[in-house]
Structures are given as C-alpha cells and as structure tokens.
PDB file of the backbone (N, CA, C, O) and the ligand in Angstrom, with CONECT records:
HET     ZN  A 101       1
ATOM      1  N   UNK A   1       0.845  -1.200   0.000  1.00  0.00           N
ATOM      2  CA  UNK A   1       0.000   0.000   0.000  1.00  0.00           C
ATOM      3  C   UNK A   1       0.878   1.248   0.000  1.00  0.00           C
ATOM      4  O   UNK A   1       1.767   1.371   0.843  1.00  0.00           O
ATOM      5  N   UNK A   2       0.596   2.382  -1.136  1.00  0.00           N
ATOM      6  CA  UNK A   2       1.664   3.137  -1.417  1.00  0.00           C
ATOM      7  C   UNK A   2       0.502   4.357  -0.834  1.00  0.00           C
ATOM      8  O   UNK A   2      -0.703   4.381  -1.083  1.00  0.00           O
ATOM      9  N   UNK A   3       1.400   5.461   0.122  1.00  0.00           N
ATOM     10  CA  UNK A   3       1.058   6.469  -0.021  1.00  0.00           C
ATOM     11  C   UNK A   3       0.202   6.992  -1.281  1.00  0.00           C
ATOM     12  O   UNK A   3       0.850   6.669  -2.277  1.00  0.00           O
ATOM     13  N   UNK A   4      -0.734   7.523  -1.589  1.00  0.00           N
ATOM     14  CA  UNK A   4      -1.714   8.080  -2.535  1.00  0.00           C
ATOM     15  C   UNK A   4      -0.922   9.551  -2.894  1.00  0.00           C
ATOM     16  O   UNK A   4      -0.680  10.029  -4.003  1.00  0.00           O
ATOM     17  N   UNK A   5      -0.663   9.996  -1.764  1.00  0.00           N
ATOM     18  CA  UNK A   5       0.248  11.610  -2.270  1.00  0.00           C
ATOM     19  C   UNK A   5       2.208  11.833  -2.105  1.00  0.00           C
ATOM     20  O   UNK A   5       3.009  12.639  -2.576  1.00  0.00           O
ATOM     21  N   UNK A   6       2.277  11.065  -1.515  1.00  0.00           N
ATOM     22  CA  UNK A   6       3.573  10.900  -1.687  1.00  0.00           C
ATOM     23  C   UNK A   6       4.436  10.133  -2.035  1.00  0.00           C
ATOM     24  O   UNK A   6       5.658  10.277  -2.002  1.00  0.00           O
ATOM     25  N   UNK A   7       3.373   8.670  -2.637  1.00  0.00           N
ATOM     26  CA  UNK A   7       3.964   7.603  -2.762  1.00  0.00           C
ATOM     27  C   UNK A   7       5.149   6.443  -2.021  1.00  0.00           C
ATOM     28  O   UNK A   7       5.596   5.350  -2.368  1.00  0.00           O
ATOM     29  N   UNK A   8       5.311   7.169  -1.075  1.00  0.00           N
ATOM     30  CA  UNK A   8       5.865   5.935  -0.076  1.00  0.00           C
ATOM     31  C   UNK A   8       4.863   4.869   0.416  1.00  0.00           C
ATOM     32  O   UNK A   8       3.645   4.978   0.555  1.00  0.00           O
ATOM     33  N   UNK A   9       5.791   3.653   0.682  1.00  0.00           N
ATOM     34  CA  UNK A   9       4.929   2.730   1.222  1.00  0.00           C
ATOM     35  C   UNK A   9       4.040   3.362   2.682  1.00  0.00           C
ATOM     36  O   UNK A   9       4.671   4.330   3.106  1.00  0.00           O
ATOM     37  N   UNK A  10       3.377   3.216   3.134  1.00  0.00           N
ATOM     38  CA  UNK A  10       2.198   3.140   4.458  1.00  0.00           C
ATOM     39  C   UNK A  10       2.709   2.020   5.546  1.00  0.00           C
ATOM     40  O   UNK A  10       3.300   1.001   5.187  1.00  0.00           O
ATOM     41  N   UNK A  11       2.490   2.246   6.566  1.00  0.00           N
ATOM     42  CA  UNK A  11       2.458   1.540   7.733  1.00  0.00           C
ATOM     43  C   UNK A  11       1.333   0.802   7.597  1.00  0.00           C
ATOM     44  O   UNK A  11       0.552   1.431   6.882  1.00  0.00           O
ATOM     45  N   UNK A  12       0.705  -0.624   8.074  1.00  0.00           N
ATOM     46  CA  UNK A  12      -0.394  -1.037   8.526  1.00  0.00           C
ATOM     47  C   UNK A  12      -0.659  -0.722   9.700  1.00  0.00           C
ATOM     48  O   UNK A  12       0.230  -0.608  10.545  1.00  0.00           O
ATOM     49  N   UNK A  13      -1.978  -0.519   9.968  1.00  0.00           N
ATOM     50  CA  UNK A  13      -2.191   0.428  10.945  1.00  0.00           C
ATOM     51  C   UNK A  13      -3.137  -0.674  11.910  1.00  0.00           C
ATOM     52  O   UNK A  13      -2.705  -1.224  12.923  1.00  0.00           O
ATOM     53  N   UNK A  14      -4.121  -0.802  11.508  1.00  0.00           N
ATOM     54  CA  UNK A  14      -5.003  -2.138  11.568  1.00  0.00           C
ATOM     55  C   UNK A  14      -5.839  -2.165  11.122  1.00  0.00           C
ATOM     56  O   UNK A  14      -6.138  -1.092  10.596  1.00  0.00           O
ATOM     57  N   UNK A  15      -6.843  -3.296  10.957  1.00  0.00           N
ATOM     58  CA  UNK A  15      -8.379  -4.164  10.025  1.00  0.00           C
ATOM     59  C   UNK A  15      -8.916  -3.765  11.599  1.00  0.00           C
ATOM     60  O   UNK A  15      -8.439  -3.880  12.729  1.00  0.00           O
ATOM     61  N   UNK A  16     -10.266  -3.194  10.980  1.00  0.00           N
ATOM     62  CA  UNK A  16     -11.516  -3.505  11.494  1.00  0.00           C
ATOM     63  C   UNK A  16     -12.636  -3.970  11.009  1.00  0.00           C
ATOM     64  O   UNK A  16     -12.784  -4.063   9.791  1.00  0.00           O
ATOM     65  N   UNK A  17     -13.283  -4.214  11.594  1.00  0.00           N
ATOM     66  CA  UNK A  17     -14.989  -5.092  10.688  1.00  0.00           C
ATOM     67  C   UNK A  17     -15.383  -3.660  10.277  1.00  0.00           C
ATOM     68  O   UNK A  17     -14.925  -2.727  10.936  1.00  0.00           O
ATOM     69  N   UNK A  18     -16.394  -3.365   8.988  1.00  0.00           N
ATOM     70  CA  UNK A  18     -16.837  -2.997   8.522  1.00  0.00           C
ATOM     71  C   UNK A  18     -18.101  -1.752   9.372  1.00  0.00           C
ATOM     72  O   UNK A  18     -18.213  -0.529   9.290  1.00  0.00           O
ATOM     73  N   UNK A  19     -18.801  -2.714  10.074  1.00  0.00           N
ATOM     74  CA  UNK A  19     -19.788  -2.328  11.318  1.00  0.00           C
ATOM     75  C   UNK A  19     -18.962  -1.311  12.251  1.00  0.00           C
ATOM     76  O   UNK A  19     -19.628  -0.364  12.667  1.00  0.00           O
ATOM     77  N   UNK A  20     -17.643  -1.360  12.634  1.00  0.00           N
ATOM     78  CA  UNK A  20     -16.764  -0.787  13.221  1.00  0.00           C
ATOM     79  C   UNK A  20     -16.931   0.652  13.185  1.00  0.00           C
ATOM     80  O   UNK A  20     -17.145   1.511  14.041  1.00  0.00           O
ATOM     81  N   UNK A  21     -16.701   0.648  11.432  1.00  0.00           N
ATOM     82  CA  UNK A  21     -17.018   2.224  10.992  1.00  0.00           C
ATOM     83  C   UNK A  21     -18.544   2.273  10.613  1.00  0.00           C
ATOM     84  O   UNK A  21     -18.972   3.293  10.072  1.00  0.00           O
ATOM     85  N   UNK A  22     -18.958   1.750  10.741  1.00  0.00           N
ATOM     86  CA  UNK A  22     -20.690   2.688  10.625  1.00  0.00           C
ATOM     87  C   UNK A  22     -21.321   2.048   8.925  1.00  0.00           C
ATOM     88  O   UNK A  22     -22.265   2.477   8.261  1.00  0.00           O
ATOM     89  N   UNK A  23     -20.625   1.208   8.706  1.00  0.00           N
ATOM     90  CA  UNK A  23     -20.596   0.387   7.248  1.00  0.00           C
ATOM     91  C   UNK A  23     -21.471  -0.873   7.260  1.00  0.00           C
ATOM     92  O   UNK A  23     -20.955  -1.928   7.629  1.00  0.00           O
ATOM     93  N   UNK A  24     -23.142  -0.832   6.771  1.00  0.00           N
ATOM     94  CA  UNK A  24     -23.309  -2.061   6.885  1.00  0.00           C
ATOM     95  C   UNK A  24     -22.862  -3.390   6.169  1.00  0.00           C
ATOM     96  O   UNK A  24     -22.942  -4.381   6.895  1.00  0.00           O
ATOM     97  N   UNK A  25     -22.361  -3.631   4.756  1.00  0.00           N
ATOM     98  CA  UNK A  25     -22.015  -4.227   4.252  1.00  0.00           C
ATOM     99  C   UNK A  25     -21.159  -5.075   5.279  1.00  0.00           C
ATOM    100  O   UNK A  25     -20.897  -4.638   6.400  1.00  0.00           O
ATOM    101  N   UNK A  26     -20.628  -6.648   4.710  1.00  0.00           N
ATOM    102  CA  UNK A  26     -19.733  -7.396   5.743  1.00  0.00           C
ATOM    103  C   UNK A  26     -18.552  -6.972   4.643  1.00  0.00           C
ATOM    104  O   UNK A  26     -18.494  -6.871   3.418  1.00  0.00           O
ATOM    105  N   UNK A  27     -17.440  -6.736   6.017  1.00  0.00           N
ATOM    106  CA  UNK A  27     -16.074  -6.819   4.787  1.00  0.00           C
ATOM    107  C   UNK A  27     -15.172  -5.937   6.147  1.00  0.00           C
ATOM    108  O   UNK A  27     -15.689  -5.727   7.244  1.00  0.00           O
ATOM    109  N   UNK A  28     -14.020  -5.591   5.839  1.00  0.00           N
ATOM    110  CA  UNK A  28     -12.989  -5.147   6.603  1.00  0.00           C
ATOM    111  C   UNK A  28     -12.673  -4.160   6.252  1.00  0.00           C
ATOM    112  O   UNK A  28     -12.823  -4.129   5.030  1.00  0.00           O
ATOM    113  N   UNK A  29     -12.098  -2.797   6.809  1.00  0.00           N
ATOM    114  CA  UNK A  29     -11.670  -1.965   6.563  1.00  0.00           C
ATOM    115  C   UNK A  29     -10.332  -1.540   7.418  1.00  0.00           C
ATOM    116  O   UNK A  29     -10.278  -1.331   8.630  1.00  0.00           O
ATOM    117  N   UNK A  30      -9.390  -1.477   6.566  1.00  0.00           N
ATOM    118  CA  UNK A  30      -8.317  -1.415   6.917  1.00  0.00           C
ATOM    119  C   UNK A  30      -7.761  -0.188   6.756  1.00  0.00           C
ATOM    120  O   UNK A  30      -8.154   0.434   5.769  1.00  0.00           O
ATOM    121  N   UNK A  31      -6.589   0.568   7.770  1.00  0.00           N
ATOM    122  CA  UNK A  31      -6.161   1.703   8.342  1.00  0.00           C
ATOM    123  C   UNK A  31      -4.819   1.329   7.970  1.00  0.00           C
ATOM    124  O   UNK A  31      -4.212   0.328   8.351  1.00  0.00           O
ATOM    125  N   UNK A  32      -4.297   2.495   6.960  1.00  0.00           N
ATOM    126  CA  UNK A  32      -2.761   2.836   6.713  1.00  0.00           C
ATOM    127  C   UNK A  32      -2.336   4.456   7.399  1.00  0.00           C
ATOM    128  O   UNK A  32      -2.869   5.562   7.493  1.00  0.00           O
ATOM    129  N   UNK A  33      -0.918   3.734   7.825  1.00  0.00           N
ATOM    130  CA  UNK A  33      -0.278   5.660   8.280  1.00  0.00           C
ATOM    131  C   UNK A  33       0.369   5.797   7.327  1.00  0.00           C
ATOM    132  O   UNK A  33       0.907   4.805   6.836  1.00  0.00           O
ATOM    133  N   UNK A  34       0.519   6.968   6.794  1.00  0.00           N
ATOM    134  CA  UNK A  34       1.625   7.934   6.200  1.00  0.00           C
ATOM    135  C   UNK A  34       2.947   7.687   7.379  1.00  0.00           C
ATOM    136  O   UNK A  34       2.570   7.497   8.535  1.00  0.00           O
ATOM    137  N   UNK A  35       4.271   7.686   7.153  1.00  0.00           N
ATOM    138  CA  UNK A  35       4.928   7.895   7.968  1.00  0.00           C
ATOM    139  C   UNK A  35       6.189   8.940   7.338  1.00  0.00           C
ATOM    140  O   UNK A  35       7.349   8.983   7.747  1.00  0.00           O
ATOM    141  N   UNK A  36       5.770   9.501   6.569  1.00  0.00           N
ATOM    142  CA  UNK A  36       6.633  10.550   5.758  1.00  0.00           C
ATOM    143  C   UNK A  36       6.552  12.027   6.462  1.00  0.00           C
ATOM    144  O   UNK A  36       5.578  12.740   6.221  1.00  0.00           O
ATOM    145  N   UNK A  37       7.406  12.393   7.180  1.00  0.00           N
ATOM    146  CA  UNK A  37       7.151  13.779   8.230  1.00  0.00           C
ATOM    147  C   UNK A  37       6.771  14.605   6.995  1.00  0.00           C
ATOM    148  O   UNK A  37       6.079  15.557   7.356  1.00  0.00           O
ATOM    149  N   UNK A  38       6.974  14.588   5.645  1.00  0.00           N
ATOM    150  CA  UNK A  38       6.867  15.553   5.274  1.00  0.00           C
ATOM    151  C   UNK A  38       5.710  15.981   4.067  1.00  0.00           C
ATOM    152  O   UNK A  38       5.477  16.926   3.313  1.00  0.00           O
ATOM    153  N   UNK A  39       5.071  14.437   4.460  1.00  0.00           N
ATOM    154  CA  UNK A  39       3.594  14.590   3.830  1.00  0.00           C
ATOM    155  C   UNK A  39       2.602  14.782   4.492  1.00  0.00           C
ATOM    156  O   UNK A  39       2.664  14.583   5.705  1.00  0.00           O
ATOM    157  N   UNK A  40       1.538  15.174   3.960  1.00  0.00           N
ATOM    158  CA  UNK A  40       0.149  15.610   4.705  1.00  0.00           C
ATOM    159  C   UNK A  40      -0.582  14.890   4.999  1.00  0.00           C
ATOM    160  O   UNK A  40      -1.586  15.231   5.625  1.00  0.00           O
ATOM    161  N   UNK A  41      -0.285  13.365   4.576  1.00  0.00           N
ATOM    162  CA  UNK A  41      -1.624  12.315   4.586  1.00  0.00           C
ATOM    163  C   UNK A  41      -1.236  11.575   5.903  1.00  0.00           C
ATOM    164  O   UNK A  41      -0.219  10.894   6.037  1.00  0.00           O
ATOM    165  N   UNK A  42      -2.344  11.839   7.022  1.00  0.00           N
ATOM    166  CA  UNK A  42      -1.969  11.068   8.320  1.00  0.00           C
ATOM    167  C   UNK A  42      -2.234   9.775   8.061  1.00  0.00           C
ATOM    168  O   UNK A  42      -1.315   8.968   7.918  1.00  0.00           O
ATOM    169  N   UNK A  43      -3.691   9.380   7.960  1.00  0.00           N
ATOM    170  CA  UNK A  43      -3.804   7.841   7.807  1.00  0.00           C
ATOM    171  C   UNK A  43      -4.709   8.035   6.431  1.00  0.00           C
ATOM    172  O   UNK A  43      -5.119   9.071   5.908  1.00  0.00           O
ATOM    173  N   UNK A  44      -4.870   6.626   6.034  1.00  0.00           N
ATOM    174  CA  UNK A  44      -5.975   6.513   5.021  1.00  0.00           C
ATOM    175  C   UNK A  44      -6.825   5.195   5.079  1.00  0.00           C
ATOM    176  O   UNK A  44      -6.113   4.292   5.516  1.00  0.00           O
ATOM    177  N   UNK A  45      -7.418   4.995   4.945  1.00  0.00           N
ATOM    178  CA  UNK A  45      -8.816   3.585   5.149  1.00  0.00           C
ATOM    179  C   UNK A  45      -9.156   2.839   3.906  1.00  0.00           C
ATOM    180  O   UNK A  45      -9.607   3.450   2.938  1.00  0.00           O
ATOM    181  N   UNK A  46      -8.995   1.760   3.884  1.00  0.00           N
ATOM    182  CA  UNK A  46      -9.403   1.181   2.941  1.00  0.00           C
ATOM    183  C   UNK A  46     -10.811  -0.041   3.166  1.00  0.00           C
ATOM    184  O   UNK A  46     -10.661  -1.003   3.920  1.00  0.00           O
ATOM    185  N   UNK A  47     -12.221   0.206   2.342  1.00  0.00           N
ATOM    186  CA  UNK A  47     -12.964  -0.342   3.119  1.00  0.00           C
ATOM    187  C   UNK A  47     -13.162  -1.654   2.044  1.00  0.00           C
ATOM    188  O   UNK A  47     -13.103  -1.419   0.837  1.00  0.00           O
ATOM    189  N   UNK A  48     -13.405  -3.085   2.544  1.00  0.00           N
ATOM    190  CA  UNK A  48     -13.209  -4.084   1.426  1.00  0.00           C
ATOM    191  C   UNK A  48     -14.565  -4.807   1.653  1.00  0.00           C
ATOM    192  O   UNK A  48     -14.798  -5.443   2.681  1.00  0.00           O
ATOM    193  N   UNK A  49     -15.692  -4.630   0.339  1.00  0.00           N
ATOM    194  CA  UNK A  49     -17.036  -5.557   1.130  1.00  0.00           C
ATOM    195  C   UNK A  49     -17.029  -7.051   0.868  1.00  0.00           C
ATOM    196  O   UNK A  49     -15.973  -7.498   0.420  1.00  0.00           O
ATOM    197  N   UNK A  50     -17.384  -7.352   0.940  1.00  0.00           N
ATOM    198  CA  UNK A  50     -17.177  -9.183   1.131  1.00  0.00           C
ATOM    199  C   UNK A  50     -17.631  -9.273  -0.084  1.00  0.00           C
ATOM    200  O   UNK A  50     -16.967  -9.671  -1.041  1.00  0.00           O
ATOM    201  N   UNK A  51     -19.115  -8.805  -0.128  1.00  0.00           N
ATOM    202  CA  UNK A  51     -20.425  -9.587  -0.934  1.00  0.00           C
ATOM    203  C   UNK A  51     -20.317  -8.737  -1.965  1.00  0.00           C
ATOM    204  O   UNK A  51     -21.389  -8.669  -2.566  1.00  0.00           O
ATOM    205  N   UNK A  52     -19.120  -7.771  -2.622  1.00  0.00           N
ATOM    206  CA  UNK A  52     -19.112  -7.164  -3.838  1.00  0.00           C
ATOM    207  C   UNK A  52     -18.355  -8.921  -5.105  1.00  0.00           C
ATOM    208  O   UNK A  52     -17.370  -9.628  -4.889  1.00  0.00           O
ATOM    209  N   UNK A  53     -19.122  -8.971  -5.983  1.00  0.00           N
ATOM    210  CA  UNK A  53     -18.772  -9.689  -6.592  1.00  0.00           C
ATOM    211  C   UNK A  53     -17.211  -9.176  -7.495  1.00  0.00           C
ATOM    212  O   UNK A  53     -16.929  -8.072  -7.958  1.00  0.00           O
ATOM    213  N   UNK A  54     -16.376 -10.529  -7.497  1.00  0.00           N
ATOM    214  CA  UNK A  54     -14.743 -10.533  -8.077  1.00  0.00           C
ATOM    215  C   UNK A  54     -15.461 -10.187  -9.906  1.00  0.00           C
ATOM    216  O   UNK A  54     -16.551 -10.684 -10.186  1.00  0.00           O
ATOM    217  N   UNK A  55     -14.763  -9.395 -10.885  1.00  0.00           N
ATOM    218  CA  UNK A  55     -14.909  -9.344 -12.100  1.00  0.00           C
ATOM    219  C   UNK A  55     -15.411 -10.817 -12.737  1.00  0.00           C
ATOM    220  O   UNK A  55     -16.471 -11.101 -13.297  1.00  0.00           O
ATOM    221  N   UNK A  56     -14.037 -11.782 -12.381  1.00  0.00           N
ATOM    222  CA  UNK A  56     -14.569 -13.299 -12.939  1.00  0.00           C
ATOM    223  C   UNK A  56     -15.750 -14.058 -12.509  1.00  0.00           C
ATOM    224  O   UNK A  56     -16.266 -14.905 -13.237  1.00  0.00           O
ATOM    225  N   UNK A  57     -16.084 -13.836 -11.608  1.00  0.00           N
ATOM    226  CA  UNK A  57     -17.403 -14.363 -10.770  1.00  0.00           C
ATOM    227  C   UNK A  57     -18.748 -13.369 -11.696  1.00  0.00           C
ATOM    228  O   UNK A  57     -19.751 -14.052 -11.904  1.00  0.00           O
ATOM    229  N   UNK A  58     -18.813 -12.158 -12.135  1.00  0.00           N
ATOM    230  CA  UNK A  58     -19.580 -11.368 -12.869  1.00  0.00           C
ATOM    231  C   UNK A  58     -19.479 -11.843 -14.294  1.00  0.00           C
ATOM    232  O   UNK A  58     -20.482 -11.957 -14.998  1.00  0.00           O
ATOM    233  N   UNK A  59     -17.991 -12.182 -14.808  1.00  0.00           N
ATOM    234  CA  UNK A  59     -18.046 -12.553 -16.157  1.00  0.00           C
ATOM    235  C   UNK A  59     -18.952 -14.012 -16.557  1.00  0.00           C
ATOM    236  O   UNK A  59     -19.607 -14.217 -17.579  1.00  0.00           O
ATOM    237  N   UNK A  60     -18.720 -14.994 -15.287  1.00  0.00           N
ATOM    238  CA  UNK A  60     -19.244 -16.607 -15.274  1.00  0.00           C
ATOM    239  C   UNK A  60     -20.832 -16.407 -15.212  1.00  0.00           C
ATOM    240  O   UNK A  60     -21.499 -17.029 -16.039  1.00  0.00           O
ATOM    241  N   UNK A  61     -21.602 -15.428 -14.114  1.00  0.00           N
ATOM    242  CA  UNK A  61     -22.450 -15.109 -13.823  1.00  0.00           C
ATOM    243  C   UNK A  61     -23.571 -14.528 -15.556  1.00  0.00           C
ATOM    244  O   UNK A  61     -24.730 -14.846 -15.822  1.00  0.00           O
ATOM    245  N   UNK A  62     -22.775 -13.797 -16.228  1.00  0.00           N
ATOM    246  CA  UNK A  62     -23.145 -13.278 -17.228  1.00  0.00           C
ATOM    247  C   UNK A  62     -23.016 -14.072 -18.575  1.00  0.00           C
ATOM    248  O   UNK A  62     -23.547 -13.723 -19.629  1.00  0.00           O
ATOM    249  N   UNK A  63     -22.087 -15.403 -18.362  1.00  0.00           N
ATOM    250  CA  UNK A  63     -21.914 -16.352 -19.240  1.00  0.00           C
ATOM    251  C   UNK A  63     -23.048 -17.250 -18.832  1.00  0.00           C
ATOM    252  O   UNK A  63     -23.452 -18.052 -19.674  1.00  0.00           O
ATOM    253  N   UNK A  64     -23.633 -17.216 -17.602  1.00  0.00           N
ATOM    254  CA  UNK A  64     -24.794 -18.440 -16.853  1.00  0.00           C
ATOM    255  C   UNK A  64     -26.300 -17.910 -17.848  1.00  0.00           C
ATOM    256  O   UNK A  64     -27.237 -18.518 -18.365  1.00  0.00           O
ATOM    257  N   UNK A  65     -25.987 -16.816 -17.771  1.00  0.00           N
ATOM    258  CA  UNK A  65     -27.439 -16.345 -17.890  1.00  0.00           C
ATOM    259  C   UNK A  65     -27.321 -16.228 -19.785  1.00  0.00           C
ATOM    260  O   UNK A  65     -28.368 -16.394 -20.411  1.00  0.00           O
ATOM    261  N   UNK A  66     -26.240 -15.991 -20.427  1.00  0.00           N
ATOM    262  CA  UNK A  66     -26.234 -16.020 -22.319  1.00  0.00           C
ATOM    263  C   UNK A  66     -26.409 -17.183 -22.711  1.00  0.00           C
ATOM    264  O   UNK A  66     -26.992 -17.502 -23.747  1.00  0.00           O
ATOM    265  N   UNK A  67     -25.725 -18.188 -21.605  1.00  0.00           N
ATOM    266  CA  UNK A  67     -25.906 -19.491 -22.575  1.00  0.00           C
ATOM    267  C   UNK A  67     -26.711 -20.693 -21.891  1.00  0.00           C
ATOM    268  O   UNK A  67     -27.502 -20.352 -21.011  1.00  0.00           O
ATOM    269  N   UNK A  68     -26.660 -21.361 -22.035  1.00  0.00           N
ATOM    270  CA  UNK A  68     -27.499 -22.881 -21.535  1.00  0.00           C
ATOM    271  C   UNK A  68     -26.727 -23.331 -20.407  1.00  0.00           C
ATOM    272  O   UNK A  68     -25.550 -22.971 -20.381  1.00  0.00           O
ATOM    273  N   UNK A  69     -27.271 -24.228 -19.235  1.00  0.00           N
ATOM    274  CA  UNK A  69     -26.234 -24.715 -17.926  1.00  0.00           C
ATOM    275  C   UNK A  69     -24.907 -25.414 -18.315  1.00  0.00           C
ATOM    276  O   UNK A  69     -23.752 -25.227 -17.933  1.00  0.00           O
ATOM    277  N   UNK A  70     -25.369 -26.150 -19.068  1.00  0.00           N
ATOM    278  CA  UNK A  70     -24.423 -27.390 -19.555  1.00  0.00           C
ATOM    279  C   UNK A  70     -23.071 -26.524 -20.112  1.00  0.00           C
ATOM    280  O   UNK A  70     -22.012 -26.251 -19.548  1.00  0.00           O
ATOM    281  N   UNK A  71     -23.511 -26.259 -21.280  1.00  0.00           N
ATOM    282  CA  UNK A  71     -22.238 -24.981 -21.828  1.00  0.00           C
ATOM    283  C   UNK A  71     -21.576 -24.233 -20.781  1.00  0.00           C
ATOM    284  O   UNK A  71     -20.351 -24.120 -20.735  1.00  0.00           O
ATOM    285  N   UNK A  72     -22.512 -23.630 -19.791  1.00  0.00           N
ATOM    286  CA  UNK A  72     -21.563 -23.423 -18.511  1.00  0.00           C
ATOM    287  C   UNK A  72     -21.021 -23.944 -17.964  1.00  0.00           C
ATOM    288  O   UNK A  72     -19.979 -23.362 -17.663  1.00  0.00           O
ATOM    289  N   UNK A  73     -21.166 -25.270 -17.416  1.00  0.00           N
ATOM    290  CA  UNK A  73     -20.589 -26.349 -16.678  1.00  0.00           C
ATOM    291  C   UNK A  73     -19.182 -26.721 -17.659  1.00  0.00           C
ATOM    292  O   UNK A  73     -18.064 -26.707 -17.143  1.00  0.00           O
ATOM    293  N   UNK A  74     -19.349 -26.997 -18.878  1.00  0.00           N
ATOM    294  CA  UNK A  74     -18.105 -27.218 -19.481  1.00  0.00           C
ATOM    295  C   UNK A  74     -17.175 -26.150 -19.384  1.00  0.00           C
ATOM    296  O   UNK A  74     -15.990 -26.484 -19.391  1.00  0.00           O
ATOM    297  N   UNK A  75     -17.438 -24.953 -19.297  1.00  0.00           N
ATOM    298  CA  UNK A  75     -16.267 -23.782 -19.223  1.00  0.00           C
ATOM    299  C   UNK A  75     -15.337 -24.499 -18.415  1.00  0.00           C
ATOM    300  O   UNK A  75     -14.180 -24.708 -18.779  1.00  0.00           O
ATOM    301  N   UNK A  76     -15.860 -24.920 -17.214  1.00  0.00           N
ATOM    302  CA  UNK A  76     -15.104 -25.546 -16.118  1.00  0.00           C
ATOM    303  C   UNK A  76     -14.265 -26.110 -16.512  1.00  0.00           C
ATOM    304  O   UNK A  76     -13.068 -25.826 -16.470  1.00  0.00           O
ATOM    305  N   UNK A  77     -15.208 -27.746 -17.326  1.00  0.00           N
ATOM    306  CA  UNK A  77     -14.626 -29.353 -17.542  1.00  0.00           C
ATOM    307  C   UNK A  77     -13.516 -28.546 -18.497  1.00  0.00           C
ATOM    308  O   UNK A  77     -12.701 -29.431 -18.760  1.00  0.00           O
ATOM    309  N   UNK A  78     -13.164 -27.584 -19.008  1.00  0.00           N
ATOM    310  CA  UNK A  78     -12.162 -27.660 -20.338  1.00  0.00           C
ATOM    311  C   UNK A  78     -12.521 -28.735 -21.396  1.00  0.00           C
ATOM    312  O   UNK A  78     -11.782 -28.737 -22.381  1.00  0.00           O
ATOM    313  N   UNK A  79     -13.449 -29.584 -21.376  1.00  0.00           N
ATOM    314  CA  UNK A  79     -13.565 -30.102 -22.295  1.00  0.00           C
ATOM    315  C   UNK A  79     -13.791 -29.906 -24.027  1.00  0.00           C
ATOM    316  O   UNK A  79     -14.942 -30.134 -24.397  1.00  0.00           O
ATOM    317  N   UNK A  80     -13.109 -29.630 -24.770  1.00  0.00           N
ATOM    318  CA  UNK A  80     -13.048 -29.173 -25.835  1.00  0.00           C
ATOM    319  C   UNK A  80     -14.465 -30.233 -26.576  1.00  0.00           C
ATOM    320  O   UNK A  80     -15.592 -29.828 -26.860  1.00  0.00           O
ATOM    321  N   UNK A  81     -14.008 -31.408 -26.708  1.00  0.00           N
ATOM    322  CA  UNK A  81     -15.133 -32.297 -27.477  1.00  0.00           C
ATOM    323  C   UNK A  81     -16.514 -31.858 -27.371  1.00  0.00           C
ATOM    324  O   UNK A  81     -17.284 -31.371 -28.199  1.00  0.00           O
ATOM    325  N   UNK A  82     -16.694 -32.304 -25.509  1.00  0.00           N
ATOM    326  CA  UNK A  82     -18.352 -32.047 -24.978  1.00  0.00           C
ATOM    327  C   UNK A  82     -18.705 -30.421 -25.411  1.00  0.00           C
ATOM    328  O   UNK A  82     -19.895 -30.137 -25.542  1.00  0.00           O
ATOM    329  N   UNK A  83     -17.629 -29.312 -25.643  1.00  0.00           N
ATOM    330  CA  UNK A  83     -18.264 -27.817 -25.306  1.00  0.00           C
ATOM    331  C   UNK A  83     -18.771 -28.110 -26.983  1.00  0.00           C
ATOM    332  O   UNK A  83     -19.790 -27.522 -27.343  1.00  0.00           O
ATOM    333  N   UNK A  84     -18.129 -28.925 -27.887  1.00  0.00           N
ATOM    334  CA  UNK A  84     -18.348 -28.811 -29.065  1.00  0.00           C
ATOM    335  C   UNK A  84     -19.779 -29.165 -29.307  1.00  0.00           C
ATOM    336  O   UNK A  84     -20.599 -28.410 -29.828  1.00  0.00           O
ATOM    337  N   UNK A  85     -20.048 -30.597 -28.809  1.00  0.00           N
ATOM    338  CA  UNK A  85     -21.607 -31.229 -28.834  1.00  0.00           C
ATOM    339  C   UNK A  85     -22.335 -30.148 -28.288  1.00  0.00           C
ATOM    340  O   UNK A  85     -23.119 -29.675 -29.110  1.00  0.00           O
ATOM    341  N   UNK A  86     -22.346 -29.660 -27.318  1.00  0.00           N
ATOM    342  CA  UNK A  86     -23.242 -28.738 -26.698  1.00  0.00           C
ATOM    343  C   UNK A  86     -23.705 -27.459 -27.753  1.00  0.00           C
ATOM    344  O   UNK A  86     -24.881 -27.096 -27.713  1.00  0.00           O
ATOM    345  N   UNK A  87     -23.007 -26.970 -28.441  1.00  0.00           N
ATOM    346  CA  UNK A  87     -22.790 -25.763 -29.554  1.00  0.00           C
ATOM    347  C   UNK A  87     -24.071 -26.260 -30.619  1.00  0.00           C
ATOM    348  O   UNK A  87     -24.339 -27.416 -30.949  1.00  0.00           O
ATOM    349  N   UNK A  88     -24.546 -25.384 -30.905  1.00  0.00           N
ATOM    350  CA  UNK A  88     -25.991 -25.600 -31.661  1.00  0.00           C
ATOM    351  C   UNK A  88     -25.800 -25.286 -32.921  1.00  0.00           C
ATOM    352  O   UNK A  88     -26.730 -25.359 -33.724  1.00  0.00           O
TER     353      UNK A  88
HETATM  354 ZN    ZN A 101       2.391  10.324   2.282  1.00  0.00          ZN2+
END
C-alpha cells in the first residue's frame, strides 16, 4: 500500500470489521499511516465488502445467464469435445 500523495509505502495500521465504521455491508476496513514527516496524509482507510462480486465471478455469472447450464458447466470441464456437442 503506497502512499496516494507521496507515494511511499504506508504503515499497517489495523483491520476492522466494517460495522466498526458505521458500514453495513460485511467486509474489513483497513487503516494505513503515512509515515513521511513531510507529507500531509496522516492515515488513510481502505474499506473491502465481502459480498461485492470478483470481475470473474460477474463474467461466469453473465456467461450463466447467455448461454445454456451445460455450456456453462463445461467452461469448467475444459472439455473441448463435450463444449463442441453442446454448440448448436
Ligand atoms: Zn504520504
């Protein structure tokens, strides 16, 4: 974690639960120091929600719903042959 304005690395400062700060979502939010005397940024927060979906989990999600189950399920198998039969 790099400083945002001065670009030095940050201290870890510590994780708190989410609820901690007034955040209902579940997830952690974590506290960096500046330790650069000669920057302005004391600490900074980083808040992380659990239940925000990862890009690939949105891309699979959006592949569930374009194509048929099965065709999904093979993304998995790698199966080249079966993804072929499945293809209309
Ligand atoms: Zn700084």
């Amino acid at each position: 974690m790099k400083c945002p304005l001065c670009h030095k690395e940050m201290l870890w400062n510590n994780d708190f639960t989410n609820n901690d700060f007034g955040i209902e979502e579940e997830g952690i939010t974590s506290l960096y120091t500046c330790i650069n005397d000669k920057c302005d940024v004391d600490d900074v927060s980083i808040t992380q929600k659990f239940n925000k979906l990862k890009p690939w989990q949105e891309e699979i999600l959006e592949k569930e719903e374009s194509e048929n189950v099965s065709a999904f399920l093979n993304h998995f198998d790698h199966h080249p042959s079966a993804a072929k039969d499945k293809k209309k």
